[in-house]
N, C-alpha and C positions, 0 to 999 in steps of 0.2 A: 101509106105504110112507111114511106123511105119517110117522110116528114116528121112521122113519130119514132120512129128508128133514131135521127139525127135529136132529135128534142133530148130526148134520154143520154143521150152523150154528152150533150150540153151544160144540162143541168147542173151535174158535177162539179164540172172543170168552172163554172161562173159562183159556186157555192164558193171552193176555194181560192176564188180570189179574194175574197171579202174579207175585211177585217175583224177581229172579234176582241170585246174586252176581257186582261188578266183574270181568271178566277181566281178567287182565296176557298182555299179548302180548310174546313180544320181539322179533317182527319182523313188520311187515304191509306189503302193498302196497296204495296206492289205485289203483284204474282212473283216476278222476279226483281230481285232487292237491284239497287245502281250497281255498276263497276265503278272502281276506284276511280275511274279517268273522267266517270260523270259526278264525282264527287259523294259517292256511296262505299258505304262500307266495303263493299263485295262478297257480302257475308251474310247468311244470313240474322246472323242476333250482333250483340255489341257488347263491349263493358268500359265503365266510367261515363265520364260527363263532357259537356265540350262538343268543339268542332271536330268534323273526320281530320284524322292526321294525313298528308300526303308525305312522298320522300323524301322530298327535296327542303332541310336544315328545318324541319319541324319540331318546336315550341311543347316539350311535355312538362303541367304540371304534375310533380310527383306519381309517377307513372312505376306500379309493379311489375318490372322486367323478369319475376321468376328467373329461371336458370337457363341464360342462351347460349346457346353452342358460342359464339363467340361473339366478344364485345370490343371495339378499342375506346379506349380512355381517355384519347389526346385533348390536353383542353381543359378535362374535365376537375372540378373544382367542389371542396365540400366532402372529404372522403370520408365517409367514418372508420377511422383508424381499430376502436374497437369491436369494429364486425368481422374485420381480416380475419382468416381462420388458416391455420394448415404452417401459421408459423412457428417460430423457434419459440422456448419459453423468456420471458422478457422482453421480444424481441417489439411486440405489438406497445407495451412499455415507453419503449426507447425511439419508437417514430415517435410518440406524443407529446415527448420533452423536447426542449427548446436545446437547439444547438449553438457551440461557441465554435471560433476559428474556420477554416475554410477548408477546402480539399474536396478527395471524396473518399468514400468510406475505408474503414480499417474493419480488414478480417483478421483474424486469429492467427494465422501462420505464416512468420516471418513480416510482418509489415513494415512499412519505412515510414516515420512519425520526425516532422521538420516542426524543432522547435518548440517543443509542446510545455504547458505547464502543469504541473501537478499539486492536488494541496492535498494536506492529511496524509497518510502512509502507502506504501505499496513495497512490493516484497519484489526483491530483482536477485537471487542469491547466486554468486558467483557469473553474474552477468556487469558487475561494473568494473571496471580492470585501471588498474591505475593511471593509463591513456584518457580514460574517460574522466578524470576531475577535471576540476577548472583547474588554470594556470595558476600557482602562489609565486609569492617573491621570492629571493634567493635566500636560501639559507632557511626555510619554514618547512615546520611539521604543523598537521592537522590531527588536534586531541581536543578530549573534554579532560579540561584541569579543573574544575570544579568537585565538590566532596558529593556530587549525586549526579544523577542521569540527566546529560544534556546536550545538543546541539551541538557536535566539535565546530571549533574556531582553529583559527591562523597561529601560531606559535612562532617567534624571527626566533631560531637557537642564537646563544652569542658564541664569538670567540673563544677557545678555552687552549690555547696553542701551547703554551709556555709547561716547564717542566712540573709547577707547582698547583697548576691547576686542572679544576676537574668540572666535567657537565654535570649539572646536580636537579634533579626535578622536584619543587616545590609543589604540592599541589592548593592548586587557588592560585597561584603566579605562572607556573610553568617552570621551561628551562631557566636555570640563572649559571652564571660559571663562580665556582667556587676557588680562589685563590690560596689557601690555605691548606692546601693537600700536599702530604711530601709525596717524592717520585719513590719507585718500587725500586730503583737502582740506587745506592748509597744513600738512603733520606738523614737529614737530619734532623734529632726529634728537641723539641724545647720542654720545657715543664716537666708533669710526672708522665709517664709511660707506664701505661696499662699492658700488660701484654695476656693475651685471653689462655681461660688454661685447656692445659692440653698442647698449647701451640709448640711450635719446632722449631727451633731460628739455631739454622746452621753456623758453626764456627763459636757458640756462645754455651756457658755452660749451665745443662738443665737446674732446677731445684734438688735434683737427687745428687747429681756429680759435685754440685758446689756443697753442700753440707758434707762429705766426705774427702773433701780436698779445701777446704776454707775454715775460717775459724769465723765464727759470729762476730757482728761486733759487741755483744751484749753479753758479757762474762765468756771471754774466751777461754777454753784451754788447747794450753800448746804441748806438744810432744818433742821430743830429740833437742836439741842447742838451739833455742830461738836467739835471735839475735836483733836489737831494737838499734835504728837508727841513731846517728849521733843528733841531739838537740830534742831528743824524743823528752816528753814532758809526764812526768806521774804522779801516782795520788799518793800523796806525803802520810802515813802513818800516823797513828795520835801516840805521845810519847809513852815509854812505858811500853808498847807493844812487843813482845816475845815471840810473834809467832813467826810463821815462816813463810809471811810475805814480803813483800820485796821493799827494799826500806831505798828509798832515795838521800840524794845528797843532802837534804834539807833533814831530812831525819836525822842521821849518820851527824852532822851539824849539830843538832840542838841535842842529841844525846853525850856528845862528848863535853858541848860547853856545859851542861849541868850535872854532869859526874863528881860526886865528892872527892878528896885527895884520900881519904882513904878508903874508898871503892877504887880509885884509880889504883892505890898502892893494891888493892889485893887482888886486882884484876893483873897488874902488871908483873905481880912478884907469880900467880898461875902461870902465864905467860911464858917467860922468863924461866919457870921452872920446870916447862916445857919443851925447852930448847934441847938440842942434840951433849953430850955432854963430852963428847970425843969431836975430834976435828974431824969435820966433814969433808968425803973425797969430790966434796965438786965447788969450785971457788966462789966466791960469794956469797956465801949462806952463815946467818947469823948463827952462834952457838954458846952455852955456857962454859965459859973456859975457869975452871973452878973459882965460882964467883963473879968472872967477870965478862959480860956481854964483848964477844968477839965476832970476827967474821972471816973464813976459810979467805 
């Protein structure tokens, strides 16, 4: 009994020492599926294709992560920019385009921008202060001289110091200095002088005060005892004239050289019979002294 007791123990323990060859299965079921740590899912179903994933820097192709509590990104590479959700409008845009210059980003309020270049237009109003131009050279304005909308450029103004001159803007040239201006204090004018109507020039007399204190020079007439300069020169009379303009020396001349003697006699003997016929009380004064030309 003890010998068949011992056999039975035996049996076993000499079975498993024995070696047995690999089987290939080609299909088995487990009751319970592997743990991860034996290289099974741990689960009982699967999804996708491929080797089990373990944790440690595992290889997913194209793998649907659905929505996980949390993910980090470090690394990661390939983002599709237009799947971002939850941003600004434009904002998904503007990652996609290709950046110039360096730094890091510019927000909306108050930023500080070193240097930047700008092309085409932008609207700054009441934000450039005259601190902010470039530096010009001395003595320059910045304008458009041109006849339409353009670019202002550099202007050098010139010199215009002296009493006779003035800063004058050309446009299509700019500043030039004008030489030929009189001064506002004593000017002196050359040629004809325009003077605009309406205008006032103190100490000088209007249009209205000169026609009532001047005589034209264009058919004058004079009033009270005019009196003409010695050497004053006039329009001589055609002979024959009777009337009661003014007869000059030359007149008065050629009417006495061509007087007949007896126009002279009947002119002279009027004259003559003219004359006072009593002696006059004041001396010197020619008179008829009966018949004969005397003088007091």
């Amino acid at each position: 009994m003890k010998k068949i007791l011992l056999t039975a123990l035996l049996v076993p323990a000499m079975a498993l020492a024995q070696t047995y060859p690999s089987p290939t299965f080609n299909s088995i079921t487990l009751q319970t599926p592997l743990p991860s740590s034996s290289g099974g899912t741990g689960t009982s179903s699967v999804t996708g294709t491929g080797s089990a994933v373990l944790s440690n820097s595992p290889t997913l192709v194209s793998p649907a992560l659905g929505t996980p509590s949390a993910v980090v990104l470090t690394n990661g590479t390939g983002l599709p920019v237009a799947g971002l959700t939850g941003l600004g409008a434009g904002v998904a845009t503007s990652l996609g385009a290709a950046v110039t210059g360096s730094g890091g980003s510019v927000l909306s309020t108050s930023p500080t921008i070193a240097s930047p270049t700008v092309t085409g237009s932008f609207t700054a109003t009441g934000l450039v202060t005259l601190a902010d131009h470039a530096t010009q050279a001395a003595n320059t304005v910045i304008a458009n001289a041109t006849g339409s909308a353009a670019s202002p450029t550099a202007f050098a103004v010139p010199s215009c110091s002296s009493a006779t001159s003035a800063l004058q803007w050309t446009s299509g040239t700019g500043f030039t200095c004008n030489t030929g201006s009189a001064p506002l204090a004593s000017p002196t004018f050359t040629g004809t002088v325009t003077i605009p109507s309406g205008a006032s020039i103190t100490g000088y007399l209007t249009t209205a005060s000169a026609a009532s204190t001047y005589a034209p020079l264009a058919s004058p007439v004079f009033t009270g005892t005019p009196s003409l300069p010695t050497g004053t020169t006039g329009v001589t009379q055609t002979a024959g004239n009777s009337s009661t303009a003014l007869a000059t020396t030359a007149f008065v001349g050629s009417a006495i050289t061509g007087i007949s003697t007896s126009t002279f006699g009947t002119l002279y003997l009027a004259w003559f019979n003219s004359l006072p016929t009593t002696l006059p009380a004041s001396a010197g004064v020619l008179w008829n002294n009966g018949g004969v030309l005397s003088k007091s």
